[in-house]
C-alpha positions in Angstrom: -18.6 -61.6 56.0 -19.3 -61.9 59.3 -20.5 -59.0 62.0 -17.0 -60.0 63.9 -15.5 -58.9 60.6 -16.3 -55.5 60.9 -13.7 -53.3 62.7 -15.6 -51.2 65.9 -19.3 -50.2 65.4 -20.5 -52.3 68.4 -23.7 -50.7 68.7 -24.8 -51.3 65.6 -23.5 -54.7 65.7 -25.8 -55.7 68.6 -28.8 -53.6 66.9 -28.7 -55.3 63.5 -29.5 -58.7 64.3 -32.2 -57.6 66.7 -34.4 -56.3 64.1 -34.2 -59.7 62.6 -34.9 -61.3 65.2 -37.4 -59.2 66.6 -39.5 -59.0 63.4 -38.8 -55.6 62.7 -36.7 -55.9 59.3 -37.4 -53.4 57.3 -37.7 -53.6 53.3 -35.6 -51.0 52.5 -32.3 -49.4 54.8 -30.0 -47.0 54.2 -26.9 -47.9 55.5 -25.3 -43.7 55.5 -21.5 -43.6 56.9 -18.5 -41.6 55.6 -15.6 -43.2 53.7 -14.1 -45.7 56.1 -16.3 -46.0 58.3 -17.6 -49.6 57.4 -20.9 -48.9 56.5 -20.5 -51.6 53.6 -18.8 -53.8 55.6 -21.7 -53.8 58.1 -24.6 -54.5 55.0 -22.6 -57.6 53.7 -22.4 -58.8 57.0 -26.3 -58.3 57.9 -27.3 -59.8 54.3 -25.0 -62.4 55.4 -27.1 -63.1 58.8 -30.2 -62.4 57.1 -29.6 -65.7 54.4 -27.9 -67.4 57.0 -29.8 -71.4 57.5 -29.2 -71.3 62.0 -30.3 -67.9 61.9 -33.6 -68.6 60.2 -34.1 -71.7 61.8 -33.9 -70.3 65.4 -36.0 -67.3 63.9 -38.7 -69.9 63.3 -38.9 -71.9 66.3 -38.8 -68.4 68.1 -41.9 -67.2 66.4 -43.7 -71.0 66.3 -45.3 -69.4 69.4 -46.3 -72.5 72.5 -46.7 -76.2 71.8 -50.1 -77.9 71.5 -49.1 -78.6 75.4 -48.0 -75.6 76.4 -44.9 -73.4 76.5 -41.7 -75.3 76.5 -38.3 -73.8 77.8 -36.0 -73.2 75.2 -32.4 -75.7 75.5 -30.2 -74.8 78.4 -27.8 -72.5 77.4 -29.5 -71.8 74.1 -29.2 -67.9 73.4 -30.1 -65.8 70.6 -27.6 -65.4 67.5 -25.7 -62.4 67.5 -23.9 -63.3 64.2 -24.3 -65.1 61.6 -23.0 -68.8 61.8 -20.1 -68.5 59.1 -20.4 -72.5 58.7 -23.5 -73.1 57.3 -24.2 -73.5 53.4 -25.9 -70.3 52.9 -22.9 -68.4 54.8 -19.9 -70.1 53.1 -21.6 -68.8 49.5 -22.7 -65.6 51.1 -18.9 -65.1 52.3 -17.5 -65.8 49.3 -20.3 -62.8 47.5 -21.7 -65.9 45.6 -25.1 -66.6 46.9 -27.7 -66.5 44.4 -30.1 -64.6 46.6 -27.7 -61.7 47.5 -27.9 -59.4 44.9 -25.0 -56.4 44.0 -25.5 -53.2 42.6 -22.0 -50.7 42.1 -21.3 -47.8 39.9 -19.7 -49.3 36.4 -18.0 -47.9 33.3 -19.2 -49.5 29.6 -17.6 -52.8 28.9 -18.2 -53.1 25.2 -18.9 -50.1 23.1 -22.2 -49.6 22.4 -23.7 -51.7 25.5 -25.2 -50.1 28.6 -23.1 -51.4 31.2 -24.6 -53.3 33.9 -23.1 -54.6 37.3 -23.0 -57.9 35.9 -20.4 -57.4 33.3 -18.2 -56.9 36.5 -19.0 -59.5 39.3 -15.9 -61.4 39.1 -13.8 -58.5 39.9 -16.1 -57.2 42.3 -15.8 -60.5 44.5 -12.3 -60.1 44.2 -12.5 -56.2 45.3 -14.6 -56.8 48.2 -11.9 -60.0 49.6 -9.2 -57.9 49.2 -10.9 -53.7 49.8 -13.8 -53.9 51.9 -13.3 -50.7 53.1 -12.3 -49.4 49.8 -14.0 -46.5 48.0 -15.5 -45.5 44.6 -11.8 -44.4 43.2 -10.3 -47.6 44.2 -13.0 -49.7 42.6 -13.2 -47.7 39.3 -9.1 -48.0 39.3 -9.4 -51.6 40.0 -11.7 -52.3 37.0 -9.4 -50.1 34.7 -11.7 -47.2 34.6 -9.2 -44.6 34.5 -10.8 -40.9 34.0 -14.0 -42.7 33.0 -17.1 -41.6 35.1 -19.1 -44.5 37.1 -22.7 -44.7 37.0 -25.4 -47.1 37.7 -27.4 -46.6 34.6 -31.3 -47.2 33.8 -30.2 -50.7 32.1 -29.3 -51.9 35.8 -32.6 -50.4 37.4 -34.2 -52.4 35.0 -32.1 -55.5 35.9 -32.5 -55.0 39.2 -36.6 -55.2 38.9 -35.7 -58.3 36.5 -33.9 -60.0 39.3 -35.8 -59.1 42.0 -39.2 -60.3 40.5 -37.8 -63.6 40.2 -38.3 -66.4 42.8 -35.6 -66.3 45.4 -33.2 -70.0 44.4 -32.7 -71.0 48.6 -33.0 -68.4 50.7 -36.0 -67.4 52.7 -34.9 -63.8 51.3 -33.7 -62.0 48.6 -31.4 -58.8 49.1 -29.9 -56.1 46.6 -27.1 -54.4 48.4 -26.7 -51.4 46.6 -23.6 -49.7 46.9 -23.3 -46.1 46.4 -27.0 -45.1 45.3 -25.3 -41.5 44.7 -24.3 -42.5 41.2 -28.0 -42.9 40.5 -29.5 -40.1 38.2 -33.2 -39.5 37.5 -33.2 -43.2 36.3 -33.1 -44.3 39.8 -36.9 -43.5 40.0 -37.6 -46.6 37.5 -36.9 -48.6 41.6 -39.7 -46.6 43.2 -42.6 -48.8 42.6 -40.4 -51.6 43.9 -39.2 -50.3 46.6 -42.4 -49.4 48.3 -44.5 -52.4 47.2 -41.7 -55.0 47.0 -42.5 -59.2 46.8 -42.3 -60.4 49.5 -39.1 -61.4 51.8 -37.5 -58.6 49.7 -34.6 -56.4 51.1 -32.6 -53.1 50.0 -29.6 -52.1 51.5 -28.2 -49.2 50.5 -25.0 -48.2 51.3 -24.1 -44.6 50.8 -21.4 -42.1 52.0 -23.3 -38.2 51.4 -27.4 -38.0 52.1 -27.4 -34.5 49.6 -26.6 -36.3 46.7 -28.9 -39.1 46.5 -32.8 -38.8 45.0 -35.2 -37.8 47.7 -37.5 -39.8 46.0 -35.6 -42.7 47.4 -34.6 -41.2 50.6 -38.3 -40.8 51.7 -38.7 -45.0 51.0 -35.9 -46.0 53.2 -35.3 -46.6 57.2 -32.2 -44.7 57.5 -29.1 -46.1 59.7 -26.1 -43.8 60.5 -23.0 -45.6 60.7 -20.4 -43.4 62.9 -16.8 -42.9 61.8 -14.5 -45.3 63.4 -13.5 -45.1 67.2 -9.4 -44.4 67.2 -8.7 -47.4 69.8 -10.6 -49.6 67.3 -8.8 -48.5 64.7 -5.5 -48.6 66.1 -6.5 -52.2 67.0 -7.3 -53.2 63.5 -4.2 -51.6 62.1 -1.9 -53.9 64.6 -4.7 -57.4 64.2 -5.2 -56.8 60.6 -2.4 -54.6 58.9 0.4 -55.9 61.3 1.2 -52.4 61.5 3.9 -51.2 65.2 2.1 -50.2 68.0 3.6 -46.8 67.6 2.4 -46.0 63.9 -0.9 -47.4 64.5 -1.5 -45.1 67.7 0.2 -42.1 65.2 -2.0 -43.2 62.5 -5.0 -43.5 64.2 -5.3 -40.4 65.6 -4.7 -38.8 62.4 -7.0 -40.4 59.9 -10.1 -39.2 61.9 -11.8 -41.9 61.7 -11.7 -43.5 58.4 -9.9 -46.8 57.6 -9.7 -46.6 54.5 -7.2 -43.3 55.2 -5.6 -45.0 57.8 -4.5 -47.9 55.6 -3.1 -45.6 53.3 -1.4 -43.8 55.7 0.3 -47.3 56.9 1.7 -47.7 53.5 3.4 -44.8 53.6 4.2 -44.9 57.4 7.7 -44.0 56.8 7.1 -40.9 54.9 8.4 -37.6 56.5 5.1 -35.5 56.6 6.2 -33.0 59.2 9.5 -32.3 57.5 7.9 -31.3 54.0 5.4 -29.1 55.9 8.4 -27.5 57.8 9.7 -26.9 54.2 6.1 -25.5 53.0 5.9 -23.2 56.1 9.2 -21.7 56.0 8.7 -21.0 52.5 5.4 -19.3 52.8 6.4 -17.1 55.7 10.2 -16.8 55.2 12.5 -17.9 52.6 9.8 -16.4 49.5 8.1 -17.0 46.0 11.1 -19.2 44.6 10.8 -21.5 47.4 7.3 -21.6 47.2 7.8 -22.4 43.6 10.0 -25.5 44.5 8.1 -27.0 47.1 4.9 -26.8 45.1 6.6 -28.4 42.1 7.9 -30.9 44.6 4.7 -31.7 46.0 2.9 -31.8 42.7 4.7 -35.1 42.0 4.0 -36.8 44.9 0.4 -38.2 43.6 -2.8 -37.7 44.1 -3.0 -40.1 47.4 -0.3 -38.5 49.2 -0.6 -35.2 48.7 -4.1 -36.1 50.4 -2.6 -37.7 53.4 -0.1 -34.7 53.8 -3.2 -32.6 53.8 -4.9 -34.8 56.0 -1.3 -34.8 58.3 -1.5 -30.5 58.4 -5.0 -31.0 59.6 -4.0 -33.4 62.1 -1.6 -30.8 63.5 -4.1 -27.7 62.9 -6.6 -29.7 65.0 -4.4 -30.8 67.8 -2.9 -27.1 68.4 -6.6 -26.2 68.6 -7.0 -28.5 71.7 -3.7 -27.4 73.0 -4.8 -24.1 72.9 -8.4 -24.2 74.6 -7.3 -26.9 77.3 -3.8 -25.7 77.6 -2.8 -29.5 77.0 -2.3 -32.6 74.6 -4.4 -35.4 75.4 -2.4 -38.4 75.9 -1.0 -40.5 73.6 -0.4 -38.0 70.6 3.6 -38.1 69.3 6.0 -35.8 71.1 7.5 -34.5 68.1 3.3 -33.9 66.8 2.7 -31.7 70.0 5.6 -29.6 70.1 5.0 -28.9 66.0 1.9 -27.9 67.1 2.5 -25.7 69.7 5.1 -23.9 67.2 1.5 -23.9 64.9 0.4 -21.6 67.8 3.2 -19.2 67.8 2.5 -18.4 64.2 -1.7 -18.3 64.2 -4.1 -17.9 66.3 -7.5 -20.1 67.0 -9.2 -18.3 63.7 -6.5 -18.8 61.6 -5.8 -22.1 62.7 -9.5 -22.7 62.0 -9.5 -21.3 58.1 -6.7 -22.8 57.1 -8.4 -25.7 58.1 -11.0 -25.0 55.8 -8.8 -24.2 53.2 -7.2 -27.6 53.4 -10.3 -29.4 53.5 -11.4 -27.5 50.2 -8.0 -28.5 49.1 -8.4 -32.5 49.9 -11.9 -31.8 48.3 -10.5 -30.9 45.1 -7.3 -33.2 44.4 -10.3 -36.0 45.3 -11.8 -34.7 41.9 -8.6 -35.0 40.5 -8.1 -31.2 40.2 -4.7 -29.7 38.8 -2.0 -30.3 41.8 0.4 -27.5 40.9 -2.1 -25.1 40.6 -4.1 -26.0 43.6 -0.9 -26.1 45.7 0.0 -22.6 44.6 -3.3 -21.1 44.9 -3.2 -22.7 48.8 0.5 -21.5 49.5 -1.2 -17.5 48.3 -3.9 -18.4 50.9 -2.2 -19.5 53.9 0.3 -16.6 53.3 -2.7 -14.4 53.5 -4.1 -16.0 56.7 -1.5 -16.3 58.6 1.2 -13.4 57.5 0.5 -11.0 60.4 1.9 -13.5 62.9 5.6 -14.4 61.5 7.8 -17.1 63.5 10.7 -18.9 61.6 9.9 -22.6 62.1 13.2 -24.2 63.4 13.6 -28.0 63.7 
């Protein structure tokens, strides 16, 4: 994978290569975004441009330093790589997540009963994840290896074949990486790395790649150069959802500006592009604020069959509409290029609640989203949240007419 690969993130798409180039790679980064945002994306592509064979080479005749006979001007037109060649030997296997020098770490589920599973036992199907989800998260890859309820982990068998590998002489590169993905599946056992970490051999690199700081070992965090990857820009997105998805102009401005920044939610949302969001939250409203408990009743037994990704997109949609009323209702205005029929739900959102409300039951649905993530009960969970927004908003009762 290539740095063009990588949808937005221009910044750190200039910055990467620079500390290559510049000498000032450092042993061991944390590559910390939010789901979506391409942080792994952005480590393939910079182990890819660290192995790559024109990258290097320029890297050496930059730091050979003057000629016995003095400084000599570099080719005319000659100019630093920004990317990695995508042609050479070393890129073709790194773009294909073969190169024997780029190492892969991922949370796993046992293979055969009785073994500690290792991340090994899954590399075929983790090439073919990465081809076809690079911007997927844990729940798709433990569904695409058939994990089902199973909990992934990256056990103390794989730190200890990580130190195996890493101790061994690199086959071609001038490097060897370990891109680990997801270093908040690592327990105590992730501690067995420490030595390594901080006194790796030489022309060793870690990248991390992780989506929430809290939940991975300090011990780790304090041995690591730590790179924030922002969430997505909506024009990039937008423009990655028409280039890449083939998705209308008109969804992919809709979606974009609804799946706050994450791709990975915005490519769910184009699959269901057609769904009807703001009529089944017309439904929800009108039950919680007019119609009574056996309409609740329906609609949440409704909604619990809709499964677990769409009931988070129609969570996510609520937000969307929360969040824009909010800006309505400090700058007296939409910004441009939200749907019509978006703003004027949302100024019906402000008939009915005020800026606090508005802003709990955004917390409410967040907690919500939170929960169905962890695969939490959807009847109850949408019962509990009809109860709540009842009790936020029921001072302030408007009928919601189409």
């Amino acid at each position: 994978m290539q740095f063009t690969d990588v949808i937005g993130q221009e910044i750190l798409k200039r910055e990467l290569p620079e500390l290559m180039q510049e000498n000032r790679l450092a042993h061991a980064i944390l590559f910390l975004g939010k789901e979506g945002s391409g942080a792994l994306p952005l480590a393939l592509s910079f182990a890819q441009y660290i192995v790559c064979e024109k990258v290097n080479g320029q890297k050496s005749m930059v730091n050979a330093g003057p000629s016995l006979f003095g400084d000599e001007p570099a080719p005319a037109g000659q100019t630093t790589l920004t990317d990695s060649c995508g042609t050479c030997p070393a890129c073709l296997k790194a773009a294909a997540f073969a190169h024997p020098d780029i190492h892969f770490s991922y949370p796993v589920v046992t293979k055969k009963s009785g073994t500690p599973p290792i991340s090994t036992d899954y590399i075929a199907e983790w090439r073919e994840f990465l081809k076809g989800y690079p911007y997927g998260n844990a729940y798709d890859w433990l569904q695409f290896i058939g994990a089902e309820n199973k909990q992934g982990n990256i056990t103390a068998q794989e730190c200890n074949d990580i130190i195996k590998k890493l101790n061994l002489k690199s086959f071609e590169s001038e490097y060897k990486i370990l891109i680990l993905w997801l270093p908040e599946y690592l327990g105590n056992e992730g501690n067995k790395l420490l030595k390594l970490i901080e006194e790796p051999p030489p022309n060793t690199v870690f990248l991390f790649v992780a989506e929430n700081e809290s939940q991975i070992l300090g011990t780790i965090l304090s041995r690591v150069q730590l790179i924030k990857v922002p969430l997505l820009e909506d024009k990039d997105m937008e423009t990655a959802l028409i280039e890449r998805n083939k998705t209308s102009p008109e969804t992919a401005a809709r979606i974009a500006a609804v799946s706050q920044g994450n791709y990975h939610t915005a490519l769910q949302m184009a699959q269901h592009a057609d769904e009807d969001w703001q009529e089944l939250l017309r439904d929800w409203l009108n039950a919680i604020m007019k119609t009574g408990p056996v309409a609740q009743t329906r609609w949440v037994d409704e909604s619990s069959k809709l499964g677990r990704e769409k009931q988070k997109q129609f969570l996510l949609y609520f937000n969307h509409l929360l969040q824009l009323a909010i800006k309505i209702q400090v700058f007296n205005k939409a910004e441009a290029g939200y749907p019509e029929k978006d703003v004027d739900f949302a100024v019906r959102l402000n008939r009915i609640s005020s800026l606090e409300q508005q802003q709990a039951i955004i917390e409410e649905l967040d907690n919500a989203a939170y929960y169905i993530e962890r695969n939490a009960n959807s009847k109850m969970l949408f019962m509990a949240l009809t109860i709540k927004i009842y009790h936020v908003i029921r001072d302030k009762i408007v009928f919601l007419n189409e």
